[in-house]
C-alpha positions as CSV (number, residue, x, y, z in Angstrom):
1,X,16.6,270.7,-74.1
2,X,14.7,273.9,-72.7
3,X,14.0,277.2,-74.2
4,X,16.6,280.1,-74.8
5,X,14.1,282.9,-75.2
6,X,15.4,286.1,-74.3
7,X,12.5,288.0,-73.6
8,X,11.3,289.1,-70.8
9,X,7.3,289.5,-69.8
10,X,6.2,292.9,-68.3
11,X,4.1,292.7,-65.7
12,X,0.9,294.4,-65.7
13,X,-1.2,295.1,-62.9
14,X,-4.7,294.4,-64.1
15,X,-6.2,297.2,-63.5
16,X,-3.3,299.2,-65.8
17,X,-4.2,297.0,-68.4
18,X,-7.1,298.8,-70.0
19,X,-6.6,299.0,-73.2
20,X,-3.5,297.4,-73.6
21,X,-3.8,294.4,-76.2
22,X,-4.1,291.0,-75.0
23,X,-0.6,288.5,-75.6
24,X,-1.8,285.4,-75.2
25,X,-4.7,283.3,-75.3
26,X,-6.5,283.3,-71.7
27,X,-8.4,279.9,-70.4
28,X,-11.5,279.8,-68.9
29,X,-12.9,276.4,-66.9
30,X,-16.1,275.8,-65.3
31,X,-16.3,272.3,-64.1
32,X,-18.6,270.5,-66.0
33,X,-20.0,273.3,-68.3
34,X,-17.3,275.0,-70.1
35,X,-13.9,274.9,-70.7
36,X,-12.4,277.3,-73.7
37,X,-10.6,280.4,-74.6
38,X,-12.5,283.5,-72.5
39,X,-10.2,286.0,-73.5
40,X,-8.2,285.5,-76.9
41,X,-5.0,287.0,-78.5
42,X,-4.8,290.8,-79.8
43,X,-8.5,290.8,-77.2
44,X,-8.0,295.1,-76.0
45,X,-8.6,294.8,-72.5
46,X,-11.7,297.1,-71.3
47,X,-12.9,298.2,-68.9
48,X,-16.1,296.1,-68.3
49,X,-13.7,292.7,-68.1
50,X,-11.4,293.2,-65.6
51,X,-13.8,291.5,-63.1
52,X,-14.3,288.4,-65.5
53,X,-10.3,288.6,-65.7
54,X,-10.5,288.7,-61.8
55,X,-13.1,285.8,-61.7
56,X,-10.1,283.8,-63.9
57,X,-7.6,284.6,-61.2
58,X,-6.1,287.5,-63.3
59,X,-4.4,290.0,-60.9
60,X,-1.7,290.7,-63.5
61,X,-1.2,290.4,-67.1
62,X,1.9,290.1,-69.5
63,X,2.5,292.0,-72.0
64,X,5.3,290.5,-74.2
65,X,8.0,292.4,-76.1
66,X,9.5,289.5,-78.4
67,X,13.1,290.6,-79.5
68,X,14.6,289.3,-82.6
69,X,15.0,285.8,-83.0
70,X,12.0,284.4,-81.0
71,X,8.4,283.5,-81.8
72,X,5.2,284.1,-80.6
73,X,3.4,280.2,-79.5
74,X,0.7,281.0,-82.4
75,X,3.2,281.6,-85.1
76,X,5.1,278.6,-83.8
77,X,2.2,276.2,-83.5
78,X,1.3,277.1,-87.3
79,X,5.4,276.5,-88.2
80,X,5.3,273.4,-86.3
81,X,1.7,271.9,-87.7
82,X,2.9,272.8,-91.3
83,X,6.2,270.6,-90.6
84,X,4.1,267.9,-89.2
85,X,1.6,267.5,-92.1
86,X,2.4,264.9,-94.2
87,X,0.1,263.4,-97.4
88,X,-3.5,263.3,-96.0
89,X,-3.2,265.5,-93.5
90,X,-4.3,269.2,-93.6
91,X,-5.1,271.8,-90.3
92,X,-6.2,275.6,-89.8
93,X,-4.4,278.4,-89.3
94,X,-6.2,279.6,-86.1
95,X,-4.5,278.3,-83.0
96,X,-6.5,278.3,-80.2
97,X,-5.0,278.6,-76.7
98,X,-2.0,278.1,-78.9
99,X,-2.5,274.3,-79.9
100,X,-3.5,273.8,-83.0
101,X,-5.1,270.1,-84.3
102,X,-4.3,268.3,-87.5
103,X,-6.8,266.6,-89.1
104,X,-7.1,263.6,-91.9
105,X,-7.8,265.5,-95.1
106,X,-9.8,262.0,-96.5
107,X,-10.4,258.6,-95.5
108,X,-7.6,256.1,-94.7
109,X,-5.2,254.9,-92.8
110,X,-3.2,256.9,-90.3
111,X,0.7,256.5,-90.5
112,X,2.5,258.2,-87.2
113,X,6.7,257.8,-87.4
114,X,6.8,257.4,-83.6
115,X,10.1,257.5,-83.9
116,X,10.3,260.9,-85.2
117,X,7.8,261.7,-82.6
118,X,9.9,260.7,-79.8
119,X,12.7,262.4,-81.0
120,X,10.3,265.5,-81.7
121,X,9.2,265.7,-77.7
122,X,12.4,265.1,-76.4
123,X,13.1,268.6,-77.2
124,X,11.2,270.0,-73.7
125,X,9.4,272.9,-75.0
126,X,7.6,271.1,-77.9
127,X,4.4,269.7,-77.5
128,X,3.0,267.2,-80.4
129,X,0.3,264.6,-79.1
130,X,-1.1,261.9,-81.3
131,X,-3.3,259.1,-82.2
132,X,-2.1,255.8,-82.5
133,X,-0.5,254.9,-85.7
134,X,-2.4,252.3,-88.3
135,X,-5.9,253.0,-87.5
136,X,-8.4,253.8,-89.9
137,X,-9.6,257.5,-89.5
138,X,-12.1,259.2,-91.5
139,X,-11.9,262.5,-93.6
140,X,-12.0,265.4,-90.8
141,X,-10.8,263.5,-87.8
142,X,-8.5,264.8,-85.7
143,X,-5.5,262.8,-85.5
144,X,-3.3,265.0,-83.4
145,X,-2.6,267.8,-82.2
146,X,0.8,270.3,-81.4
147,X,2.1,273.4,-79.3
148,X,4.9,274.4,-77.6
149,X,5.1,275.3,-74.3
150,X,6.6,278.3,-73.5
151,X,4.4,281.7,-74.6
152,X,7.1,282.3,-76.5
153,X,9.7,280.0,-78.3
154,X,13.4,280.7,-79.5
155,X,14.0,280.4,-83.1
156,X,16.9,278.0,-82.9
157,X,14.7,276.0,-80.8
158,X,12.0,276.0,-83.1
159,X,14.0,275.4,-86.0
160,X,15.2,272.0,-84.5
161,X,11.7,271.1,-84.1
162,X,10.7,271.8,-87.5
163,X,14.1,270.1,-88.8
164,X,13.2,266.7,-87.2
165,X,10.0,266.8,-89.2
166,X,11.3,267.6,-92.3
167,X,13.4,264.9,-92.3
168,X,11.2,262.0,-91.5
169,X,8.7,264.3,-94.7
170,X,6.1,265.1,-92.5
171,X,5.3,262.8,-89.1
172,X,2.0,262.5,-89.4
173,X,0.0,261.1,-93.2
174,X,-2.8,259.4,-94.1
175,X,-2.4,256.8,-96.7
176,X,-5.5,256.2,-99.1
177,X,-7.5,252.9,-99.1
178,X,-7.8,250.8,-102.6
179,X,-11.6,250.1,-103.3
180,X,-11.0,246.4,-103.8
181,X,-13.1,243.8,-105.3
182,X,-12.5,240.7,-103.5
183,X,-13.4,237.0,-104.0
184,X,-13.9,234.8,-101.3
185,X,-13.3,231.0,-101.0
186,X,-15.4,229.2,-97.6
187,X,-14.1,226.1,-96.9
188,X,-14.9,223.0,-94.4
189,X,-17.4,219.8,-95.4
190,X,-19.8,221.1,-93.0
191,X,-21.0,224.0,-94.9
192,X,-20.0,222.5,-98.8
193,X,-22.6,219.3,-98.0
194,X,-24.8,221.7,-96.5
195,X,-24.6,220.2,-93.1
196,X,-24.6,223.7,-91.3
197,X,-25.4,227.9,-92.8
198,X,-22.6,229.4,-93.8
199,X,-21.7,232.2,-91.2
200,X,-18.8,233.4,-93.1
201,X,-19.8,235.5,-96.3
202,X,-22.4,237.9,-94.3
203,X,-19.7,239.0,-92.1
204,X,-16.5,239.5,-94.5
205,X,-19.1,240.8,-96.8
206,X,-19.9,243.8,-94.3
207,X,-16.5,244.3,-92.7
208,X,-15.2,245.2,-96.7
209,X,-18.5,247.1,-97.3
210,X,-17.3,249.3,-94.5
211,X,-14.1,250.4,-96.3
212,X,-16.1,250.8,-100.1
213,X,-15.0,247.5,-101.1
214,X,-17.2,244.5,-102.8
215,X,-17.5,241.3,-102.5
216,X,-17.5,240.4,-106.2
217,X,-17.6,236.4,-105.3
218,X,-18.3,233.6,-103.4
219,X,-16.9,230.2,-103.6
220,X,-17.3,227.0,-101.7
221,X,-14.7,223.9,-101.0
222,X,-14.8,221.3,-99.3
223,X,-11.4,220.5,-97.1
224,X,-9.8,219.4,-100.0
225,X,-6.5,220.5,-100.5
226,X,-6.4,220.4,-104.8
227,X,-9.9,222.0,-105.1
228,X,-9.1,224.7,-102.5
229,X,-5.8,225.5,-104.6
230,X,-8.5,225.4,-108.2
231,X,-11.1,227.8,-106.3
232,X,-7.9,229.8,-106.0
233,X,-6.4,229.7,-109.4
234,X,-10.0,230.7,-110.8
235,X,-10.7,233.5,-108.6
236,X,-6.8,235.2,-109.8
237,X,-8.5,234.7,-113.7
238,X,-11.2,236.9,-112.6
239,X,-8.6,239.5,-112.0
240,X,-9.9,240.2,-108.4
241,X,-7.6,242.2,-106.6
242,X,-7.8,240.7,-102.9
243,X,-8.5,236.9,-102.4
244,X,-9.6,235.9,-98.8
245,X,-9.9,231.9,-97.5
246,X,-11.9,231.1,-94.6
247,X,-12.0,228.6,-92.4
248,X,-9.2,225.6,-92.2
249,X,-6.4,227.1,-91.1
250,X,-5.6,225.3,-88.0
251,X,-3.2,222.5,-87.2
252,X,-6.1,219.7,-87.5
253,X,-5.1,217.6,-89.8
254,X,-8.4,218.2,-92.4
255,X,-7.5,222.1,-92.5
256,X,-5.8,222.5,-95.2
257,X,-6.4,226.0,-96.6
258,X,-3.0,227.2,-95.8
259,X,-1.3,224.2,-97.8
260,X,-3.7,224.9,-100.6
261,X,-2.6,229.2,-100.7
262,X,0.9,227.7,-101.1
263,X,-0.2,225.3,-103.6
264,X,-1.5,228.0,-105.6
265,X,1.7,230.1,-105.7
266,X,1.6,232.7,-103.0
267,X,4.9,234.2,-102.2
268,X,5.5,236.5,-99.0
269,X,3.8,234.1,-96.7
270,X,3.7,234.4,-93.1
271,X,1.7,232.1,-90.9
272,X,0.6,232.8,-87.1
273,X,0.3,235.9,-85.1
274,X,0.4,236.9,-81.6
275,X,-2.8,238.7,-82.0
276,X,-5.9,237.0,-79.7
277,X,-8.1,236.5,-81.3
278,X,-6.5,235.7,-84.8
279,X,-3.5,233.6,-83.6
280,X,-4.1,231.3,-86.9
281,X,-4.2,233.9,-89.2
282,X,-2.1,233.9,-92.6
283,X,-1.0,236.4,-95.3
284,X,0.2,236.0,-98.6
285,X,0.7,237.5,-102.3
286,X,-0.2,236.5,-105.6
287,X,2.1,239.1,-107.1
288,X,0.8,242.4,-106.1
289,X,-2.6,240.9,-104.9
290,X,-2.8,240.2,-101.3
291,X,-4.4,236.6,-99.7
292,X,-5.4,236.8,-96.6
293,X,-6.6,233.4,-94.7
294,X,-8.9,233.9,-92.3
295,X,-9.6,231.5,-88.8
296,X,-12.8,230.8,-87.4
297,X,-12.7,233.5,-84.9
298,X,-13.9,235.6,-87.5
299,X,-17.4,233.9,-86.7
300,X,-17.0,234.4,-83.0
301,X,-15.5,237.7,-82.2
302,X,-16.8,241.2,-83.3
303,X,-13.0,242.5,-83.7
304,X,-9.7,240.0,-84.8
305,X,-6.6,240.6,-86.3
306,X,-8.3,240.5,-89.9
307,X,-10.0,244.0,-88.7
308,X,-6.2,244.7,-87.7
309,X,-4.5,243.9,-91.1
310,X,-7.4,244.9,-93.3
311,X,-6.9,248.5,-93.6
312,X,-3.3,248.2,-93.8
313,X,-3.8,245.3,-96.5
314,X,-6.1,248.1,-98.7
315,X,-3.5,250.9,-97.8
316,X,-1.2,248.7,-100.3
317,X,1.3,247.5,-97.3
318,X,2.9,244.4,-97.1
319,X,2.8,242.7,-94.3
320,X,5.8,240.7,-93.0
321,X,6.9,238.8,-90.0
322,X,7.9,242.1,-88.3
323,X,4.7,243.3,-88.6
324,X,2.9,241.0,-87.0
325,X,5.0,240.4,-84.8
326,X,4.8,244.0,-83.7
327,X,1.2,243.1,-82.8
328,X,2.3,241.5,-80.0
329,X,2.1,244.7,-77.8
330,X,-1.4,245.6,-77.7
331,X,-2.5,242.7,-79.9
332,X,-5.1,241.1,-76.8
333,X,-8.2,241.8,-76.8
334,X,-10.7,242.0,-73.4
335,X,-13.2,240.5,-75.0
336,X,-15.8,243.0,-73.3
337,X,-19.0,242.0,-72.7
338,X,-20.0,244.9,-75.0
339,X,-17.5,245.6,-77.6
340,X,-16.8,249.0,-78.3
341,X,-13.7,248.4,-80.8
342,X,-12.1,250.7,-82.7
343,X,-12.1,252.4,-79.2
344,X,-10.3,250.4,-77.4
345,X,-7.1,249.2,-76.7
346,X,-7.1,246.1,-79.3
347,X,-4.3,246.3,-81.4
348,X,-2.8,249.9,-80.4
């Protein structure tokens, strides 16, 4: 839909505009050193800047007489941030150029309703831009940011906006990550007869570091299906709350982990994902604590679907079959010679 303001903008020549206040926000860009706000809101114009002004391609300015029922883009921009922010998510009250950015107010993961989004910017004079959903952000990053278009917006207009919003409880949130203590079981006759290192542990061990979470222990199996399913059983007595298998999850006929999580109860399973690399992947739950099995890719790529499913795993989401499958779109990665993941197009 478009705008219904009434108002109308009275145009000033510039050099009647001495000390008339400022309406809007004016922009200033010089390529490759500087692009900002030269001029800002409630600014009284003087003498000494009408040439920058003119240097800005300012021959005129408007001065805006907002009637009744219409709102300044400032005021609208804080409405529309304030509808926006969900859980986790916090932002000033100092647009600039009239945008104004929302920002994670702690570590975790970010949780966009696209859907409400979409709905959000089909309305023509709103502006709302955002980062994808279900990455991990940290405390202070900017996760998106919103505006509307017009200088100045209709309240009817606005209000529809700031309806969708509150209906979906804010679009944007940040959901807080469990500091887990995990237990890991490695599997394969290579590494359990000490045929080759181990190559697993080092790597899980820093990928969980990274979101404040220990690895509390360390198992080895051979690729037997019953001791797999044991190693299981005693890493749930320790009361660990995330349990991770690695290695034997492929169709050969000595991987076996997967047979072995089953074995040992999990419910919720889901087997296979469209995500490359990480195709083999499974995930499971032992009641309310997760299972994740983990293929060798792990060992061979800096970023798989376990760096996909991990945060949302700690968030406290289940993952189902619609989930991964969802993973699909986005879910390939380039395998860049130097990789430069989270930014990058992998799973977004």
């Amino acid at each position: 839909m478009t705008g219904r303001y009434k108002s109308s903008a009275e145009i000033i020549p510039l050099d009647e505009t001495v000390g008339k206040v400022l309406a809007h926000d004016i922009t200033e860009i010089r390529p490759g050193q500087f692009k900002g706000v030269a001029f800002r809101k409630g600014h009284i114009i003087r003498k000494q800047d009408l040439e920058h002004l003119r240097r800005l391609g300012k021959e005129h300015l408007f001065i805006l007489c907002i009637e009744p029922g219409e709102v300044h883009e400032d005021d609208a921009a804080i409405r529309l941030a304030k509808a926006l922010a969900g859980p986790g998510v916090m932002f000033e009250k100092n647009p600039s150029e009239g945008k104004i950015p929302l920002k994670s107010n702690r570590k975790g993961l970010l949780k966009v309703n696209v859907k409400a989004l979409t709905e959000l910017c089909l309305i023509s004079t709103i502006c709302c831009s955002s980062r994808h959903n279900n990455i991990f952000v940290e405390k202070g990053e900017t996760i998106a940011a919103t505006r509307v278009i017009p200088l100045i917006i209709d309240e009817l207009t606005l209000n529809e906006a700031t309806k969708i919003s509150d209906a979906a409880g804010g679009i944007f949130s940040v959901k807080e990550l469990l500091k887990l203590e995990a237990g890991l079981i490695i599997t394969g006759n290579e590494v359990f007869y000490g045929r080759i290192e181990d190559k697993f542990a080092p790597i899980i061990k820093q990928k969980l570091a990274f979101f404040d979470c220990q690895l509390k222990e360390i198992l080895y199996s051979p690729d037997d299906r019953s001791q797999i399913a044991q190693g299981i059983r005693d890493l749930r007595e320790k009361g660990l709350g995330l349990i991770l298998i690695a290695g034997g999850m492929s169709v050969d006929p000595d991987d076996v982990s997967r047979l072995a999580i089953a074995d040992a109860g999990a419910g919720d399973i889901v087997y296979g994902t469209p995500v490359l690399p990480g195709a083999m992947f499974l995930y499971g739950r032992f009641d309310e604590v997760p299972v994740m099995g983990l293929p060798a890719c792990i060992l061979y790529y800096k970023s798989t679907v376990f760096d996909l499913v991990l945060p949302r795993v700690l968030a406290g989401e289940r993952i189902t079959r619609m989930d991964l499958a969802a993973m699909a779109h986005g879910g390939l990665c380039m395998n860049c010679e130097e990789c430069r993941y989270p930014i990058c197009p992998f799973g977004k």
